[in-house]
TIRODREN-573875 format. One record per residue (C-alpha): residue number from 1; residue in one letter; x, y, z. Coordinates in nm, 2 decimals. Example, Ala and Ser with C-alpha at 12.3 -4.5 7.8 and 13.67 -1.06 7.14 Angstrom:
<sites>
     n   res        X        Y        Z
     1     a     1.23    -0.45     0.78
     2     s     1.37    -0.11     0.71
</sites>
This chain:
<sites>
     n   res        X        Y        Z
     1     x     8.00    11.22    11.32
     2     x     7.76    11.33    11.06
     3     x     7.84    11.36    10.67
     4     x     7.81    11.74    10.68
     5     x     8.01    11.72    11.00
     6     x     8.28    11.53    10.81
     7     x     8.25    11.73    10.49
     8     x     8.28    12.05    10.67
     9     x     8.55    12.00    10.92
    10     x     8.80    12.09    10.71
    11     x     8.66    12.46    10.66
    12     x     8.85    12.55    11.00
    13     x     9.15    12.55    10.83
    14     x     9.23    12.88    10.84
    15     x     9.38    12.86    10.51
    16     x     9.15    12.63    10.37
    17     x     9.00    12.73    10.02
    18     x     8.71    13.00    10.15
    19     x     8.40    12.85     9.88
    20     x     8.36    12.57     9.62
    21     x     8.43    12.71     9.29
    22     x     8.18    12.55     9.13
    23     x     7.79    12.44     9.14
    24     x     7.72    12.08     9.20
    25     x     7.35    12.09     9.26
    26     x     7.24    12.10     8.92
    27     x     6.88    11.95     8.90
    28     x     6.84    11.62     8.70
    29     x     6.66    11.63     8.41
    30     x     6.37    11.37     8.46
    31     x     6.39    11.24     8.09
    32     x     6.77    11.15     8.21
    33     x     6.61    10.92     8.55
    34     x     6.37    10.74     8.31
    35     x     6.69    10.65     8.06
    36     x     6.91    10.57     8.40
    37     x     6.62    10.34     8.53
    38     x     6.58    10.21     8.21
    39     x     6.97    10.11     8.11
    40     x     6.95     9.93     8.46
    41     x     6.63     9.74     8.42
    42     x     6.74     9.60     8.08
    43     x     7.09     9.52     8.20
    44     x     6.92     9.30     8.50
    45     x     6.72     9.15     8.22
    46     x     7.00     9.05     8.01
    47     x     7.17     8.91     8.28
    48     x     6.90     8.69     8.40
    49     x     6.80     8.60     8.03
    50     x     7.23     8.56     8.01
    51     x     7.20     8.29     8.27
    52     x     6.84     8.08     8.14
    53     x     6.97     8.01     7.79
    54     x     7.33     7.94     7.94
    55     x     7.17     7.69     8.18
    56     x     6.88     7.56     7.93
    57     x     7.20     7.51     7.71
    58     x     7.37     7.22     7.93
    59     x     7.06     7.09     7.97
    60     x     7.04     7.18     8.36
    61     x     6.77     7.45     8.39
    62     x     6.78     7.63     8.72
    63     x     6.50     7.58     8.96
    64     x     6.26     7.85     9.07
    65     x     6.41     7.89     9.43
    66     x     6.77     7.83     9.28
    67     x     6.76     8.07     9.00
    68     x     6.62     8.33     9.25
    69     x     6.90     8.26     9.57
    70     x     7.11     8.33     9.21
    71     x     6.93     8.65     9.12
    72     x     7.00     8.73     9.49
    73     x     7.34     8.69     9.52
    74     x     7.44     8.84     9.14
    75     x     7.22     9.17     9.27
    76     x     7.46     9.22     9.59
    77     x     7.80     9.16     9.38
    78     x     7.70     9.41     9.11
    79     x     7.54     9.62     9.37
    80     x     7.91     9.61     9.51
    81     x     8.01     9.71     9.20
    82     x     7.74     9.99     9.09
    83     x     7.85    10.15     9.47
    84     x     8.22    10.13     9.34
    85     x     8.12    10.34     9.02
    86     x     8.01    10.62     9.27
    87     x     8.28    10.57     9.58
    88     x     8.59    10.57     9.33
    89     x     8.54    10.69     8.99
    90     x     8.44    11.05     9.10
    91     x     8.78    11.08     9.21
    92     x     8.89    11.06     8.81
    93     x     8.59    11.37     8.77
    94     x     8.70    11.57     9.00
    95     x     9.00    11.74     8.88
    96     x     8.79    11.82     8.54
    97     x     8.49    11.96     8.72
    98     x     8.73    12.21     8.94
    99     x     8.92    12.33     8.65
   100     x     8.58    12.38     8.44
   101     x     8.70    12.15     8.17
   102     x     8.39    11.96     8.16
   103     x     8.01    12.05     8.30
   104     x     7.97    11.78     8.63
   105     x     7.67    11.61     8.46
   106     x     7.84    11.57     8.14
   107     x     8.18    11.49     8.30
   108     x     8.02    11.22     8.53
   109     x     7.85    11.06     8.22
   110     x     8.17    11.03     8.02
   111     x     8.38    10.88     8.32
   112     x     8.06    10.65     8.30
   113     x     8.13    10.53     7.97
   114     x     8.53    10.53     7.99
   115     x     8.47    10.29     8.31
   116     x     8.26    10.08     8.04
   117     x     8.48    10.03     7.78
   118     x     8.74     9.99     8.07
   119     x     8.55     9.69     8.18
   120     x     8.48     9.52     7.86
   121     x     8.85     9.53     7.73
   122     x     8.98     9.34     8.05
   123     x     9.14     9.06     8.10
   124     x     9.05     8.85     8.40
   125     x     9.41     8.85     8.58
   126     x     9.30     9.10     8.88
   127     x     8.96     8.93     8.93
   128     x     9.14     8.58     8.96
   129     x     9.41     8.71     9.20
   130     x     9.14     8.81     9.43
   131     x     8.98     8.51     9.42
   132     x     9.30     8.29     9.53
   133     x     9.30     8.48     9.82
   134     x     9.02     8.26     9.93
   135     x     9.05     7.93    10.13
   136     x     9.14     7.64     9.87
   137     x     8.85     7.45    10.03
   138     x     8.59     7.71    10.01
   139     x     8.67     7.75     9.64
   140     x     8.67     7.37     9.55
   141     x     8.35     7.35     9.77
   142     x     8.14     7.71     9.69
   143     x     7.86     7.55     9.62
   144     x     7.85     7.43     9.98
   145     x     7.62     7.66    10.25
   146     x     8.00     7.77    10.35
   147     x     8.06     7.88    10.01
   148     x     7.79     8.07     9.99
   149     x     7.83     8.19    10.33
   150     x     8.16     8.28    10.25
   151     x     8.05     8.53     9.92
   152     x     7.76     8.69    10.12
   153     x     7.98     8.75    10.41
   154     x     8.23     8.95    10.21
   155     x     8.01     9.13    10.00
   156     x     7.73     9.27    10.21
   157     x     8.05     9.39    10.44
   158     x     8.23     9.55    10.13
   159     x     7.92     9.72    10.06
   160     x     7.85     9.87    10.40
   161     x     8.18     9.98    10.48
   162     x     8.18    10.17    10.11
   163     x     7.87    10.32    10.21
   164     x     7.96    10.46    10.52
   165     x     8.26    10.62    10.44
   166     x     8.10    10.78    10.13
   167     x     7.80    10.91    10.39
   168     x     8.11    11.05    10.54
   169     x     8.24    11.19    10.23
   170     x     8.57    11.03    10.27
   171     x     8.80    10.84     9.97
   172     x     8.77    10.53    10.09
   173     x     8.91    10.26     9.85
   174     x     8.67     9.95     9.75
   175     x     8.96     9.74     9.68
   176     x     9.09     9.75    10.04
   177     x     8.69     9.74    10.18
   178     x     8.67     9.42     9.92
   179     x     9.03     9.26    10.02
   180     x     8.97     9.30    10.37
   181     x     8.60     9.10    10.36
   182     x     8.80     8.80    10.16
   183     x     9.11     8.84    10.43
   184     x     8.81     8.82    10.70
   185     x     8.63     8.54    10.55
   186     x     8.96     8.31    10.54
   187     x     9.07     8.42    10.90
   188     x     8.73     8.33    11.04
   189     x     8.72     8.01    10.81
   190     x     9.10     7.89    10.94
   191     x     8.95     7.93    11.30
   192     x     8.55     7.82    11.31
   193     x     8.76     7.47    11.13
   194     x     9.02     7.43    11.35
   195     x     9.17     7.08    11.31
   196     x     9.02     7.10    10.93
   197     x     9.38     7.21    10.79
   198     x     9.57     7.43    10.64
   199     x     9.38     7.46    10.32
   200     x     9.05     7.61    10.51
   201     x     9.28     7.99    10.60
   202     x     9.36     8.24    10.39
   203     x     9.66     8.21    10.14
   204     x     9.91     8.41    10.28
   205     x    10.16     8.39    10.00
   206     x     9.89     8.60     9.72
   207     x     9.80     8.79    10.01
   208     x    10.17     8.94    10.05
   209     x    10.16     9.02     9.65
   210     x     9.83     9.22     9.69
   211     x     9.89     9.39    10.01
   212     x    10.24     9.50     9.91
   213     x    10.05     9.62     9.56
   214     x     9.80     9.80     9.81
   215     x    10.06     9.98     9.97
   216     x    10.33    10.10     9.74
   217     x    10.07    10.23     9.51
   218     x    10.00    10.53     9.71
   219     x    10.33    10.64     9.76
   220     x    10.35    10.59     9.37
   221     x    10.09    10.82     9.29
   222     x    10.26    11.08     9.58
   223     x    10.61    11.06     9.48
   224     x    10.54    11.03     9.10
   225     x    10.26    11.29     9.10
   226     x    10.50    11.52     9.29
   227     x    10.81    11.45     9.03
   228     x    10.56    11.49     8.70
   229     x    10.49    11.82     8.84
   230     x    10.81    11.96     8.87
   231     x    10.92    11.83     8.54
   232     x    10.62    11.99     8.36
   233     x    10.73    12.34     8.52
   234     x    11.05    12.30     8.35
   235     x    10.98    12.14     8.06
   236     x    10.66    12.34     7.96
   237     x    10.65    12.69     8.08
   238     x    10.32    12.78     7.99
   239     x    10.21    13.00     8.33
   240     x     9.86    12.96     8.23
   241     x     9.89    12.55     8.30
   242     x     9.99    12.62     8.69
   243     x     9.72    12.92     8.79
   244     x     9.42    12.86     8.95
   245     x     9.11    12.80     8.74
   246     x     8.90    13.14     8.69
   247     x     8.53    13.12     8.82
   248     x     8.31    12.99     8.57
   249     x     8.57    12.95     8.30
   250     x     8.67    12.69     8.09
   251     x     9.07    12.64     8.08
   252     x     9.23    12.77     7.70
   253     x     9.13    12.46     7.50
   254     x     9.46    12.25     7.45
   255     x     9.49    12.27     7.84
   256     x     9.15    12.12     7.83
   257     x     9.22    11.88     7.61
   258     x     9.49    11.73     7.84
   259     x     9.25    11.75     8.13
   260     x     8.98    11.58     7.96
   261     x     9.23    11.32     7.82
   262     x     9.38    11.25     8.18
   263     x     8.98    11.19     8.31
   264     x     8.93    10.97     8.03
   265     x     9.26    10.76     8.10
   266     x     9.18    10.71     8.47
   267     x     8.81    10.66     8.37
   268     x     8.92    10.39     8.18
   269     x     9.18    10.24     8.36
   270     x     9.00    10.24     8.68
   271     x     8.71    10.01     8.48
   272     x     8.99     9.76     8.38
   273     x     9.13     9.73     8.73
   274     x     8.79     9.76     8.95
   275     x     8.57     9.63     8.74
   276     x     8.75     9.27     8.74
   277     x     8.70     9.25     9.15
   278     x     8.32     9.20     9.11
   279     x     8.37     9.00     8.83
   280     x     8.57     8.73     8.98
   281     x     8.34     8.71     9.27
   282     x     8.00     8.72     9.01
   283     x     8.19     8.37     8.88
   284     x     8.22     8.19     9.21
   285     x     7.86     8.29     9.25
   286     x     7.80     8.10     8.88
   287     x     8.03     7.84     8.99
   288     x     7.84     7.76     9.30
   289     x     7.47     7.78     9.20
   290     x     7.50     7.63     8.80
   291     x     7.80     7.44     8.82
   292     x     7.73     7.25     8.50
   293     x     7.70     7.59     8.32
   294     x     8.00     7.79     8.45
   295     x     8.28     7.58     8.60
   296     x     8.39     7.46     8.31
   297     x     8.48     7.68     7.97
   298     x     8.21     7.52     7.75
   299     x     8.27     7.75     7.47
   300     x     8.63     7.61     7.37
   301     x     8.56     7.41     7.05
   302     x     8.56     7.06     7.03
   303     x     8.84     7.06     6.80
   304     x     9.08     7.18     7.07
   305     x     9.03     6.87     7.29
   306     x     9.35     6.67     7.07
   307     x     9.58     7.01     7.14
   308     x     9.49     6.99     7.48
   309     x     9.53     6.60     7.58
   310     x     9.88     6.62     7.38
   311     x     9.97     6.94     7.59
   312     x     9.87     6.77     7.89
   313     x    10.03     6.46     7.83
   314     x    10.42     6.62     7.76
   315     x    10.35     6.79     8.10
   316     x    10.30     6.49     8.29
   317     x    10.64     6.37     8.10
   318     x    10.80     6.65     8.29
   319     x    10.62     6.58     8.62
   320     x    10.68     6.20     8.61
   321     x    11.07     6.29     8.50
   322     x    11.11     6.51     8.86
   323     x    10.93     6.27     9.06
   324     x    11.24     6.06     9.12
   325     x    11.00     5.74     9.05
   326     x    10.71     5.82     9.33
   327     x    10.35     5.74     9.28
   328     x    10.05     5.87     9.43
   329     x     9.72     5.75     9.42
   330     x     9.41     5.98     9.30
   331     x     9.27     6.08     9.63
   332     x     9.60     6.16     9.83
   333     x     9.69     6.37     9.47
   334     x     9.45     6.60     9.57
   335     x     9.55     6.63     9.90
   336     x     9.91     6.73     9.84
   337     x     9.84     6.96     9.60
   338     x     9.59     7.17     9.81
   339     x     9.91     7.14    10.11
   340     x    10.14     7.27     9.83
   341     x     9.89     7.54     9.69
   342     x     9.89     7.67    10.07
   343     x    10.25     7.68    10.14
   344     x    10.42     7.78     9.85
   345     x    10.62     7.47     9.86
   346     x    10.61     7.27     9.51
   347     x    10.94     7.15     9.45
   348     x    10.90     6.84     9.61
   349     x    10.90     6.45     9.43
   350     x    10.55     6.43     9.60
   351     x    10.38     6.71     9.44
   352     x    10.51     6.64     9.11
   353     x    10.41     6.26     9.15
   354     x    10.05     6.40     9.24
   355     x    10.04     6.68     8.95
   356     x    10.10     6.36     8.70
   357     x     9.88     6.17     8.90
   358     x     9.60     6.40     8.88
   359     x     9.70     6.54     8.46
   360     x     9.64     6.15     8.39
   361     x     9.29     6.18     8.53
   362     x     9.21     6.54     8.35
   363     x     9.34     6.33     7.98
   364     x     9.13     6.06     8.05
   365     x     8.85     6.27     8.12
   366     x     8.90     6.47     7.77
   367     x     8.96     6.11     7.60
   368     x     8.66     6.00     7.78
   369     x     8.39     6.27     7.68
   370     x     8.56     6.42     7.38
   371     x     8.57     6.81     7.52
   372     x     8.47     7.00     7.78
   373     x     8.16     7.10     7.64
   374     x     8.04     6.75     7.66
   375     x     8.15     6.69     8.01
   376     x     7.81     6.54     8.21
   377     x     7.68     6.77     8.45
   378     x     7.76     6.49     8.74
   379     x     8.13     6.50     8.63
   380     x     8.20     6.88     8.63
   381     x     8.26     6.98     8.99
   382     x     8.55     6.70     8.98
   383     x     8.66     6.80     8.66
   384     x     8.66     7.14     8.75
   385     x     8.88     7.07     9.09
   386     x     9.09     6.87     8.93
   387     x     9.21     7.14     8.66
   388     x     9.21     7.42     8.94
   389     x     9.42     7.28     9.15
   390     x     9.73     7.15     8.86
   391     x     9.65     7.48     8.71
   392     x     9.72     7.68     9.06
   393     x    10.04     7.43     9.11
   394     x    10.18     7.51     8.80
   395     x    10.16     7.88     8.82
   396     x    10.37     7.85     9.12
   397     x    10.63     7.69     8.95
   398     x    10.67     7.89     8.64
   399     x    10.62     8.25     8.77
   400     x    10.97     8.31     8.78
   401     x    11.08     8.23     8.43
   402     x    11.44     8.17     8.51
   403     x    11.41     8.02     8.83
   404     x    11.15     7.75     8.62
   405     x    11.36     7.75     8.33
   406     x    11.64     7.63     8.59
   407     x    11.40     7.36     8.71
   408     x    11.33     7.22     8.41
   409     x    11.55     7.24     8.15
   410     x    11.55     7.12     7.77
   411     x    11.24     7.27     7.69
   412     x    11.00     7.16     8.04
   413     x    10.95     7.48     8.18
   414     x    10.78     7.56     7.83
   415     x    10.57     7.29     7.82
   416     x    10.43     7.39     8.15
   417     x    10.37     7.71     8.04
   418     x    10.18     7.62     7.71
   419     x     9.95     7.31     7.98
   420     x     9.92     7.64     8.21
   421     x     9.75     7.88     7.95
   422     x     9.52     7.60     7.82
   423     x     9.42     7.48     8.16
   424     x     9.33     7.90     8.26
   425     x     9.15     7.85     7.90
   426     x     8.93     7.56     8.06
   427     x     8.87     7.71     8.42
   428     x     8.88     8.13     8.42
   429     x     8.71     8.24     8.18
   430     x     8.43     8.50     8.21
   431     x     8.11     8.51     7.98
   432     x     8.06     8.85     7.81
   433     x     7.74     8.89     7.97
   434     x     7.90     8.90     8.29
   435     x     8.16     9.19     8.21
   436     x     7.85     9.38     8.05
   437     x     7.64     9.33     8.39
   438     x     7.96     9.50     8.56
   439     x     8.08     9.76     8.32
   440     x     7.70     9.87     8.36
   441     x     7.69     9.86     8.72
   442     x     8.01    10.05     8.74
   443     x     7.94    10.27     8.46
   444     x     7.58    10.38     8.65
   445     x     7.72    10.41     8.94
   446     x     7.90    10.65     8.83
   447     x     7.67    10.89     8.75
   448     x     7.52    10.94     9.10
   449     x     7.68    10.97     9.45
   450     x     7.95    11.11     9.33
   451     x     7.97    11.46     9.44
   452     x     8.07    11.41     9.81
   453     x     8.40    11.24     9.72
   454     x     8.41    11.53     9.42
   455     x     8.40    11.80     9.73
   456     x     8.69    11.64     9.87
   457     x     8.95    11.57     9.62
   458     x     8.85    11.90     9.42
   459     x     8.86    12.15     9.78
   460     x     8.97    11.99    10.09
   461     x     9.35    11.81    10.01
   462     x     9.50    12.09    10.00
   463     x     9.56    12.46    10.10
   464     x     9.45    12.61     9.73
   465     x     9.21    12.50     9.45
   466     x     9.37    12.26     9.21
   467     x     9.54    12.44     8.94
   468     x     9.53    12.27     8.54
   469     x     9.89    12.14     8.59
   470     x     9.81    11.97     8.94
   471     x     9.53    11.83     8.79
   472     x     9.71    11.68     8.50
   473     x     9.99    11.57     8.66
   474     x     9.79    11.36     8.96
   475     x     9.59    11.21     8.67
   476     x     9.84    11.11     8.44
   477     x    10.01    10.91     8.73
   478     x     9.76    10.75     8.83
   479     x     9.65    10.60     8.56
   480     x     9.98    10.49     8.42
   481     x    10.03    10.30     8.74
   482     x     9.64    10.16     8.79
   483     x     9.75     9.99     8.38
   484     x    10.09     9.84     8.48
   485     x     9.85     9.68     8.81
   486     x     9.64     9.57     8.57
   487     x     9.89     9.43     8.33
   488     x    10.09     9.24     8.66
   489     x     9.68     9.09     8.78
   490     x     9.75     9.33     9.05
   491     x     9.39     9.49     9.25
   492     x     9.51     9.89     9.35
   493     x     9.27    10.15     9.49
   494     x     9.21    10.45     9.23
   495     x     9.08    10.63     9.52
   496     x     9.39    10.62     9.74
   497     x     9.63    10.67     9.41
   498     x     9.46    10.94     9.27
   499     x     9.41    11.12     9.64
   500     x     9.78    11.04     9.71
   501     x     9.88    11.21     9.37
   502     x     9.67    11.54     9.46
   503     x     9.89    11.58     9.79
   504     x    10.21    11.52     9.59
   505     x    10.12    11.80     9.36
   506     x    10.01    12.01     9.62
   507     x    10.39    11.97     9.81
   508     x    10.54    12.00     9.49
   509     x    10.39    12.33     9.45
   510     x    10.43    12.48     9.76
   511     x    10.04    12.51     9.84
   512     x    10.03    12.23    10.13
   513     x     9.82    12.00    10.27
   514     x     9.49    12.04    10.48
   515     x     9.58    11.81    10.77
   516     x     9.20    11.78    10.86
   517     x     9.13    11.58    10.54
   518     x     9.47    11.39    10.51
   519     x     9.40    11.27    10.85
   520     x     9.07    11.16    10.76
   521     x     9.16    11.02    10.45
   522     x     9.47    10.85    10.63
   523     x     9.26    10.70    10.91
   524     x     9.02    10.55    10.64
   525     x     9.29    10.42    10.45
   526     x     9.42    10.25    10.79
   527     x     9.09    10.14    10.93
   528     x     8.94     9.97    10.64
   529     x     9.08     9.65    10.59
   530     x     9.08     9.57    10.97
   531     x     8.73     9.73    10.98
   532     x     8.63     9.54    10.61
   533     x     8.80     9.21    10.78
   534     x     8.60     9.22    11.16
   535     x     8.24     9.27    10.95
   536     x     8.31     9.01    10.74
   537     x     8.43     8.73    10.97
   538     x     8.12     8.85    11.20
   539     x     7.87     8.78    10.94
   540     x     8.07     8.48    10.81
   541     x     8.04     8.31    11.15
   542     x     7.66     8.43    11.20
   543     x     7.57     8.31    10.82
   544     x     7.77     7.98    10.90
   545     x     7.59     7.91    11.23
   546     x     7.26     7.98    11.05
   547     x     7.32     7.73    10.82
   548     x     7.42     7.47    11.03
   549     x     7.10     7.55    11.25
   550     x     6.89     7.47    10.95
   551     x     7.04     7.17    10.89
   552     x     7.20     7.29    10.50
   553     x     7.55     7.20    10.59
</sites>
């Protein structure tokens, strides 16, 4: 099936909306390409500048042929990103270009900079929850060829699969494109090392958490979309909100007000929840290629090291208190906790015998070097692994506050909590220049591709053009539910919230759905983290047997 083929099949419903209410072939002033162009060459620049005074810094300067396999890979994970910015965020324009509240160049250039801000502001939590997904193994080891087989794998097969269902004009969702490449990459993993454990699948535990997320969302945005709408009829009766926009005309201004408010909300809260994916996946690149750089927080001051060993040290009083007087020696530690980590299973004397085991060796370190800044470049992948995993161990046992507070009483469970926070502190962090390098990816990508996805959401969901109200209503939704993801560390698709909000307020009403497009936009919703899962486990394998051809393993 062709694009135009795919765009246009809906135009046989017979009561399909007869013509596009508005232009979208505006030309592109060429002052506007030279500033695009010119935004994007400077952010490279910065990026790559970013990463030789953060290397020169440790006193590990990249090598030619490293810094470029780096330059390589960080291209492809913001190139992810940047084809995000044009796949999802025109769903947030849509509803303000077919209601006239804002000109389509304009309106795609302020999503732009709403997705920005969106980026810059976030936290971390959704790009980290992506990234346990992963194999526990390919994590501790991704600067091995399977690590980097691993994050070429997924990405190049998140990219295609978002390309060809935006050549297809169909909402697609990057997160579930992204999701399904890490789920691939762990299945094929678990099999091509058969014998090599349980740490080498996928961990199926997170995965519940995010695929659950995945699929409530939707029927969030639907329902909630559909309520809002009926609500606003009663509570505010203005008839001008629920008619259809007039040709050519801009809605009366508080009504566009609202509208542009909505666009800037989803804007903004689809860069805080989207942009994180790329993010998380830009630091495993780091992690892998300039280890000494970027697997260790460098930039907590020294002065933090004597709150940190003190920290550490109550903890292990709480670990060595539940160990009912077991011991484990340093290597096997790591061993259980990477068993625990992949079965959920931590309240065991074992595990806490290897968490104190392993919390001695993270204080001596501190003790030893004085601060993570000053840990030798030699030292940091094991420093590094070592903090991971206690910090992953613990986060299983305290993220049901009263279940931990159960487990350890007289003030334990607190004391895990305040170890937890500083070991995130010490491990996932993300350098500003990284979030900048996304927030302009997704920002620009934003401002081109987007009218395919705009044609659908705006004309072909449902039976009539979106009146002010629907618009609104589907907007306001879906943001408020893309911020409470965000705030749980939760990755949703704007594309399939937003879409699913549209067809609530189309039920809601009365106008009805075109069963065309929902079909479409059902089947890609279906398709793409089996289809996202297949391409990535393909080219997982091939990269993998490549490697070990070559003789890089």
């Amino acid at each position: 099936m062709t694009a135009a083929s795919a765009i246009d099949t809906t135009k046989a419903d017979a009561t399909a909306p007869d013509e596009p209410r508005i232009r979208l072939d505006h030309n592109v002033h060429p002052a506007a390409t030279i500033g695009f162009l010119a935004v994007l060459l400077a952010g490279l620049a910065y990026a790559g500048t970013s990463i030789v005074l953060d290397t020169q810094r440790v006193g590990e300067p990249l090598a030619i042929g490293a810094f470029l396999f780096l330059g390589l890979a960080l291209v492809i994970a913001l190139g992810f990103e940047f084809v995000n910015g044009f796949h999802d965020t025109a769903n947030a324009v849509a509803t303000v270009i077919y209601t006239h509240s804002l000109k389509p160049v304009f309106a795609v250039v302020w999503s732009g900079t709403w997705n920005f801000i969106g980026v810059l502001v976030s936290t971390g939590a959704v790009a980290y929850s992506i990234i346990t997904l992963l194999p526990v193994d390919l994590i501790l080891n991704v600067g091995s060829a399977g690590g980097y087989a691993m994050i070429f794998a997924l990405l190049i097969a998140a990219v295609v699969w978002n390309l060809g269902t935006w050549l297809l004009g169909l909402p697609n969702s990057s997160s579930h494109a992204l999701i399904g490449s890490v789920l691939g990459v762990g299945v094929a993993n678990q099999w091509l090392a058969s014998g090599a454990g349980p740490t080498a699948g996928v961990e199926w535990g997170q995965a519940e958490s995010v695929l659950l997320a995945l699929l409530v969302s939707p029927v969030i945005g639907f329902v909630g979309a559909m309520l809002l709408l009926w609500a606003m009829k009663r509570v505010l009766p203005d008839r001008r909100l629920y008619e259809e926009p007039k040709s050519d005309q801009p809605p009366p201004i508080h009504i566009r007000a609202l509208l542009v408010f909505t666009c800037t909300a989803v804007s903004f809260a689809h860069g805080s929840n989207d942009g994180q994916k790329g993010m998380g996946l830009i630091m495993l690149i780091l992690i892998g290629v300039a280890p000494t750089a970027y697997a260790l927080n460098r930039t907590m001051p020294d002065s933090s090291t004597p709150a940190f060993v003190q920290t550490a040290s109550v903890a292990q009083g709480v670990f060595r208190a539940k160990a009912a007087g077991e011991t484990i020696a340093p290597r096997r530690a790591h061993a259980v906790l990477q068993q625990a980590l992949r079965t959920r299973r931590t309240d065991a004397p074992q595990v806490y015998a290897a968490l104190d085991t392993v919390s001695g060796e993270i204080v001596n370190d501190l003790k030893s070097y004085g601060s993570l800044r000053k840990v030798p470049a030699a030292q940091t992948k094991n420093v590094r692994n070592e903090m991971y995993l206690v910090y992953d161990t613990v986060r299983l046992m305290t993220e049901k506050e009263d279940a931990a507070a159960a487990r350890f009483p007289d003030g334990g469970a607190k004391a895990l909590t305040a170890y937890q926070h500083l070991l995130e502190k010490g491990t996932r962090y993300i350098p500003t220049w990284v979030k900048i390098a996304v927030a302009l990816s997704l920002g620009l990508g934003t401002m081109i591709g987007w009218k395919r996805i705009v044609v659908t959401v705006g004309e072909k969901i449902g039976k009539a053009h979106l009146t002010y109200g629907m618009g609104a209503a589907a907007e306001l939704i879906a943001a408020s539910t893309i911020l409470l993801a965000q705030f749980k560390g939760m990755p949703v698709s704007t594309t399939h919230i937003l879409s699913s909000g549209v067809a609530g307020t189309m039920v809601a009403d009365g106008a009805g759905l075109q069963r065309s497009t929902i079909r479409n936009i059902a089947l890609a919703w279906i398709m793409t983290l089996p289809a996202a899962m297949v391409l990535s486990a393909g080219l997982y394998a091939l990269l993998l047997t490549l490697v070990r051809l070559m003789g890089l393993t």
